[in-house]
C-alpha positions in Angstrom: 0.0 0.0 0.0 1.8 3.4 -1.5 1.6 5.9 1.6 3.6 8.4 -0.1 0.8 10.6 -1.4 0.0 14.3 -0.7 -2.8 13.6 1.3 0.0 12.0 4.1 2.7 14.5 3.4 1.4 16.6 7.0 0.5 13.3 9.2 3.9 11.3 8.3 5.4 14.4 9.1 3.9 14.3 12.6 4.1 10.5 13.3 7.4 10.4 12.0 10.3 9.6 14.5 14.0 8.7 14.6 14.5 4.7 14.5 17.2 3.9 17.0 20.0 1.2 15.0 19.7 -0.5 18.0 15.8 -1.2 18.0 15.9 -2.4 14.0 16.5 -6.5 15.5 14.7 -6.1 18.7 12.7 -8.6 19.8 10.7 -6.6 22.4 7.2 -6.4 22.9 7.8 -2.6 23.0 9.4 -2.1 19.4 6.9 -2.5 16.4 9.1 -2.7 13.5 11.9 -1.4 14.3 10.2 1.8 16.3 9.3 2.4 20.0 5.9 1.6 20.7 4.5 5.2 21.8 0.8 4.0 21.8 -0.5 3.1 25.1 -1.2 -0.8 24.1 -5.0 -0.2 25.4 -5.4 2.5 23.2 -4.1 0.4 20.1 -6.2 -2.2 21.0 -8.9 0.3 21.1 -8.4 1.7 17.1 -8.2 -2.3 15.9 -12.1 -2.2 17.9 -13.2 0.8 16.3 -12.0 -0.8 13.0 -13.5 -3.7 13.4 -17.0 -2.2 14.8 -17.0 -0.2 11.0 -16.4 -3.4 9.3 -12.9 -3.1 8.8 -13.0 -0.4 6.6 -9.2 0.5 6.9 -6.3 -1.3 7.5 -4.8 -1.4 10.8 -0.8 -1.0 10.6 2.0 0.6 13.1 3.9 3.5 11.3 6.7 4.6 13.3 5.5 3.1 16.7 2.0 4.6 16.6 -1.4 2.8 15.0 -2.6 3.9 12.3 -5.8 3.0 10.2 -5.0 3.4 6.3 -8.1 3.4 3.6 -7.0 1.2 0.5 -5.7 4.0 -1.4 -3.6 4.6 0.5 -4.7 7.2 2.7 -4.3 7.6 6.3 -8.0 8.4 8.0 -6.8 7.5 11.7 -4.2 7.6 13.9 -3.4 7.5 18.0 -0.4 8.0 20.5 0.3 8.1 23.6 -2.5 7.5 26.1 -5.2 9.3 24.8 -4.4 11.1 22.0 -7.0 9.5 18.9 -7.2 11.9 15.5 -9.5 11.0 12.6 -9.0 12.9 9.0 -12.4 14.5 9.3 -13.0 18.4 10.0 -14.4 18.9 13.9 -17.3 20.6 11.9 -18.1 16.9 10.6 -17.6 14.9 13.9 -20.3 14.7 17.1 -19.9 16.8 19.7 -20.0 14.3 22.6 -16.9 12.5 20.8 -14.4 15.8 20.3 -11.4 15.6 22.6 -10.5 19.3 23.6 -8.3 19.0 26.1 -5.0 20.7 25.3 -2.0 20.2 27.4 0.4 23.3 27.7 2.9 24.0 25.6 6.4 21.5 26.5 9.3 22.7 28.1 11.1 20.4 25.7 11.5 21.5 22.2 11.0 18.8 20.3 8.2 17.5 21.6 6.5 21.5 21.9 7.2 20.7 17.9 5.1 17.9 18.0 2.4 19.9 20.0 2.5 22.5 17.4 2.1 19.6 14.6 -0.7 18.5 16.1 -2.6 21.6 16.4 -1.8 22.2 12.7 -3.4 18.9 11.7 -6.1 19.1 13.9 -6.9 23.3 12.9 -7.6 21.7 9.3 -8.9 18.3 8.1 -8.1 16.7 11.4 -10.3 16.1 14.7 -8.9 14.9 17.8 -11.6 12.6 19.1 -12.0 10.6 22.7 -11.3 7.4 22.1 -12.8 6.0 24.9 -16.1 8.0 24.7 -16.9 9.0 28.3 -19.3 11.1 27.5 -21.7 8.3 26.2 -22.4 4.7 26.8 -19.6 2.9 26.0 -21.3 0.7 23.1 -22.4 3.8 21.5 -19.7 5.2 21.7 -17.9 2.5 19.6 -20.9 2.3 17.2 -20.3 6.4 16.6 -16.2 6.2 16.7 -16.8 3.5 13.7 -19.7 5.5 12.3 -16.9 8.4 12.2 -14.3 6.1 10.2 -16.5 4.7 8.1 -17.7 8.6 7.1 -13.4 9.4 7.0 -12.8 6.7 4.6 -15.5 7.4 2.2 -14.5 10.9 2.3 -10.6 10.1 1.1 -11.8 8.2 -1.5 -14.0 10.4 -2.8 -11.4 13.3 -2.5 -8.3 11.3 -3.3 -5.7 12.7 -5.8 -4.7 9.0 -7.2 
Protein backbone atom coordinates (compact mmCIF):
# COMPACT_ATOMS: atom_id res chain seq x y z
CA UNK A 1 0.00 0.00 0.00
CA UNK A 2 1.83 3.45 -1.46
CA UNK A 3 1.58 5.91 1.60
CA UNK A 4 3.58 8.36 -0.09
CA UNK A 5 0.83 10.64 -1.41
CA UNK A 6 -0.05 14.29 -0.69
CA UNK A 7 -2.82 13.62 1.33
CA UNK A 8 -0.04 11.96 4.05
CA UNK A 9 2.73 14.53 3.43
CA UNK A 10 1.40 16.55 6.99
CA UNK A 11 0.54 13.33 9.22
CA UNK A 12 3.94 11.33 8.33
CA UNK A 13 5.44 14.44 9.11
CA UNK A 14 3.90 14.26 12.65
CA UNK A 15 4.15 10.55 13.33
CA UNK A 16 7.38 10.40 12.02
CA UNK A 17 10.34 9.58 14.51
CA UNK A 18 14.01 8.67 14.60
CA UNK A 19 14.54 4.72 14.49
CA UNK A 20 17.21 3.86 17.03
CA UNK A 21 19.95 1.23 14.98
CA UNK A 22 19.71 -0.45 17.99
CA UNK A 23 15.83 -1.17 17.95
CA UNK A 24 15.85 -2.37 14.01
CA UNK A 25 16.49 -6.46 15.52
CA UNK A 26 14.74 -6.05 18.71
CA UNK A 27 12.72 -8.63 19.79
CA UNK A 28 10.73 -6.63 22.44
CA UNK A 29 7.17 -6.37 22.91
CA UNK A 30 7.78 -2.62 22.98
CA UNK A 31 9.39 -2.14 19.39
CA UNK A 32 6.95 -2.49 16.40
CA UNK A 33 9.11 -2.69 13.47
CA UNK A 34 11.94 -1.43 14.26
CA UNK A 35 10.21 1.81 16.28
CA UNK A 36 9.32 2.42 19.96
CA UNK A 37 5.94 1.59 20.75
CA UNK A 38 4.46 5.15 21.82
CA UNK A 39 0.83 4.04 21.83
CA UNK A 40 -0.50 3.14 25.12
CA UNK A 41 -1.17 -0.79 24.14
CA UNK A 42 -4.99 -0.24 25.40
CA UNK A 43 -5.43 2.53 23.18
CA UNK A 44 -4.11 0.36 20.13
CA UNK A 45 -6.22 -2.21 21.00
CA UNK A 46 -8.93 0.31 21.11
CA UNK A 47 -8.36 1.66 17.15
CA UNK A 48 -8.17 -2.30 15.95
CA UNK A 49 -12.14 -2.15 17.94
CA UNK A 50 -13.20 0.76 16.26
CA UNK A 51 -12.03 -0.75 12.99
CA UNK A 52 -13.49 -3.66 13.42
CA UNK A 53 -16.98 -2.16 14.82
CA UNK A 54 -16.99 -0.22 10.96
CA UNK A 55 -16.44 -3.40 9.34
CA UNK A 56 -12.92 -3.11 8.78
CA UNK A 57 -13.03 -0.37 6.64
CA UNK A 58 -9.21 0.51 6.90
CA UNK A 59 -6.32 -1.30 7.50
CA UNK A 60 -4.82 -1.37 10.80
CA UNK A 61 -0.81 -0.95 10.62
CA UNK A 62 1.96 0.62 13.11
CA UNK A 63 3.88 3.54 11.35
CA UNK A 64 6.67 4.58 13.30
CA UNK A 65 5.53 3.09 16.66
CA UNK A 66 2.02 4.62 16.55
CA UNK A 67 -1.36 2.82 15.00
CA UNK A 68 -2.58 3.93 12.35
CA UNK A 69 -5.77 2.98 10.15
CA UNK A 70 -5.05 3.38 6.27
CA UNK A 71 -8.14 3.38 3.60
CA UNK A 72 -6.98 1.17 0.47
CA UNK A 73 -5.71 3.96 -1.39
CA UNK A 74 -3.60 4.58 0.55
CA UNK A 75 -4.73 7.21 2.73
CA UNK A 76 -4.31 7.60 6.31
CA UNK A 77 -7.97 8.37 8.01
CA UNK A 78 -6.80 7.46 11.67
CA UNK A 79 -4.18 7.56 13.92
CA UNK A 80 -3.39 7.55 17.97
CA UNK A 81 -0.39 8.02 20.48
CA UNK A 82 0.28 8.11 23.65
CA UNK A 83 -2.48 7.53 26.07
CA UNK A 84 -5.24 9.30 24.84
CA UNK A 85 -4.40 11.07 21.96
CA UNK A 86 -6.97 9.50 18.85
CA UNK A 87 -7.23 11.90 15.53
CA UNK A 88 -9.45 11.03 12.55
CA UNK A 89 -8.99 12.92 9.01
CA UNK A 90 -12.38 14.55 9.33
CA UNK A 91 -13.03 18.36 10.00
CA UNK A 92 -14.42 18.95 13.90
CA UNK A 93 -17.34 20.63 11.95
CA UNK A 94 -18.09 16.86 10.62
CA UNK A 95 -17.62 14.90 13.90
CA UNK A 96 -20.31 14.73 17.11
CA UNK A 97 -19.87 16.80 19.75
CA UNK A 98 -19.99 14.33 22.57
CA UNK A 99 -16.93 12.52 20.80
CA UNK A 100 -14.40 15.81 20.32
CA UNK A 101 -11.44 15.55 22.61
CA UNK A 102 -10.48 19.33 23.55
CA UNK A 103 -8.29 18.99 26.10
CA UNK A 104 -5.03 20.66 25.30
CA UNK A 105 -2.02 20.25 27.35
CA UNK A 106 0.35 23.31 27.69
CA UNK A 107 2.86 24.00 25.59
CA UNK A 108 6.39 21.47 26.49
CA UNK A 109 9.31 22.71 28.11
CA UNK A 110 11.08 20.44 25.72
CA UNK A 111 11.54 21.46 22.16
CA UNK A 112 10.98 18.76 20.28
CA UNK A 113 8.16 17.53 21.56
CA UNK A 114 6.48 21.50 21.86
CA UNK A 115 7.21 20.67 17.86
CA UNK A 116 5.11 17.94 18.04
CA UNK A 117 2.35 19.86 19.96
CA UNK A 118 2.50 22.51 17.37
CA UNK A 119 2.10 19.63 14.55
CA UNK A 120 -0.67 18.55 16.10
CA UNK A 121 -2.57 21.63 16.45
CA UNK A 122 -1.76 22.17 12.75
CA UNK A 123 -3.38 18.89 11.74
CA UNK A 124 -6.14 19.13 13.91
CA UNK A 125 -6.94 23.27 12.92
CA UNK A 126 -7.62 21.74 9.26
CA UNK A 127 -8.85 18.28 8.12
CA UNK A 128 -8.14 16.68 11.43
CA UNK A 129 -10.26 16.11 14.74
CA UNK A 130 -8.91 14.91 17.76
CA UNK A 131 -11.63 12.55 19.13
CA UNK A 132 -12.05 10.58 22.68
CA UNK A 133 -11.25 7.42 22.15
CA UNK A 134 -12.80 5.98 24.94
CA UNK A 135 -16.08 7.98 24.66
CA UNK A 136 -16.91 9.01 28.30
CA UNK A 137 -19.31 11.07 27.48
CA UNK A 138 -21.72 8.28 26.22
CA UNK A 139 -22.38 4.73 26.78
CA UNK A 140 -19.56 2.95 26.03
CA UNK A 141 -21.25 0.68 23.14
CA UNK A 142 -22.35 3.79 21.46
CA UNK A 143 -19.73 5.18 21.65
CA UNK A 144 -17.87 2.48 19.60
CA UNK A 145 -20.88 2.30 17.18
CA UNK A 146 -20.31 6.39 16.62
CA UNK A 147 -16.23 6.22 16.67
CA UNK A 148 -16.81 3.51 13.69
CA UNK A 149 -19.75 5.53 12.27
CA UNK A 150 -16.88 8.39 12.21
CA UNK A 151 -14.32 6.10 10.16
CA UNK A 152 -16.55 4.70 8.08
CA UNK A 153 -17.74 8.62 7.05
CA UNK A 154 -13.42 9.45 7.01
CA UNK A 155 -12.81 6.66 4.64
CA UNK A 156 -15.50 7.44 2.24
CA UNK A 157 -14.45 10.88 2.29
CA UNK A 158 -10.64 10.13 1.10
CA UNK A 159 -11.79 8.23 -1.51
CA UNK A 160 -13.97 10.40 -2.81
CA UNK A 161 -11.40 13.25 -2.53
CA UNK A 162 -8.33 11.35 -3.25
CA UNK A 163 -5.74 12.70 -5.81
CA UNK A 164 -4.69 9.03 -7.19
Amino acid sequence: MKLDRPENERVLAYLYVEQLPSWRESKSIWVVDGYSLSTHPDLCDRVQEVNAAAGGKATFRFLYGKPVLIAENGVIVAFANGTHTFCMRLPLADCDPELIDAHRYPPSRFPIVRQKQRELDALTAEDWTRLDPYTVDVPKAEGLALLAAHLERAVAATTSHSTE
